[in-house]
N, C-alpha and C positions, 0 to 999 in steps of 0.2 A: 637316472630316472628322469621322464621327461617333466616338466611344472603340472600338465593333467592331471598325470598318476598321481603326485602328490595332492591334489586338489579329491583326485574321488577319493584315496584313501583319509581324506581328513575329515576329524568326525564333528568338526565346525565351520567345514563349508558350505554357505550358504548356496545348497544344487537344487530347492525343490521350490517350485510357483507352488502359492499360498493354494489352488487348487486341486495339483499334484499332492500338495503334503495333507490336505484332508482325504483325497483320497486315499491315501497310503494309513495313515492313521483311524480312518473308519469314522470320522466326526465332520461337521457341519462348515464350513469357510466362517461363521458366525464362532460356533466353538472355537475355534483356532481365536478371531480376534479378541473372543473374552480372556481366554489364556494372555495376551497379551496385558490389557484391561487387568488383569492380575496379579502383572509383573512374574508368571511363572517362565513365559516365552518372551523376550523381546525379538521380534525377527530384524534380517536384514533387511535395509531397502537400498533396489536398484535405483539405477541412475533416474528413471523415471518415477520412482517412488513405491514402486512393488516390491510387497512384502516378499522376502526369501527366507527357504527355514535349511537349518542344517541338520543331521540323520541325528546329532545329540537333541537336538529342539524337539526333533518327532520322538524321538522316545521319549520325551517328558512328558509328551502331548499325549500321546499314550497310555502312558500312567495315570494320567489324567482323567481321562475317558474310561478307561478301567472303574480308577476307585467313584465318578459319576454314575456310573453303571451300575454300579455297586450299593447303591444310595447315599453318596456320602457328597455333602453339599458342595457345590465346586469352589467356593471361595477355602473352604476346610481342606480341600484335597490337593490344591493348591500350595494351600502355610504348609501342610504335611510335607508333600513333595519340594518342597525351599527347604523346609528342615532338614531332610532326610538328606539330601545334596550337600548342603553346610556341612551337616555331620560327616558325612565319608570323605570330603574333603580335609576336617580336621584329623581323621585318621586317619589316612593320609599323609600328612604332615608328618602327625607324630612316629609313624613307621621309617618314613625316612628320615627323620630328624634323630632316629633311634639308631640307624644303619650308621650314617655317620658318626654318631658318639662311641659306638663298639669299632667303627674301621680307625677310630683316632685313637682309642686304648688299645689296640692289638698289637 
């Protein structure tokens, strides 16, 4: 597989200008920077200093706008969305940390 492929299938490469990724998300270039300002998104920056977001950033970005949309203040939808990340990440964990301890007893 050539370096590309593995570049678009990864879902934390930095592929979309900060004005591609609002458009694709449905929200503001302003929106996207308070995400930021929030520590929900930190994006990439290129060589020149342009922000880059990867297809994981836009989804969060998303979620984002969603639970705004929704009425839910965007610093709160924010913590929620960091929360919610932390969480499945620690389950996560614990599933495979689980997998291993039954392949070590079997």
């Amino acid at each position: 597989m050539a370096q590309s492929d593995d570049m678009l299938n990864d879902d934390d490469y930095p592929a979309y200008t900060m004005g591609r990724a609002a458009e694709i998300v449905g929200a503001s270039q302003d929106f996207l920077r308070r995400l930021d300002e929030e520590k929900l998104i930190i994006p990439f920056r290129s060589a020149g200093g342009h922000r880059r977001y990867s297809r994981y950033q836009l989804r969060l970005a998303a979620r984002a706008r969603e639970m705004v949309d929704q009425g839910t203040a965007l610093e709160a939808a924010c913590r929620i969305i960091i929360l919610e990340d932390q969480l499945e990440e620690a389950l996560q964990y614990n599933r495979d940390h689980q997998c291993r301890q039954q392949a070590g007893t079997a």
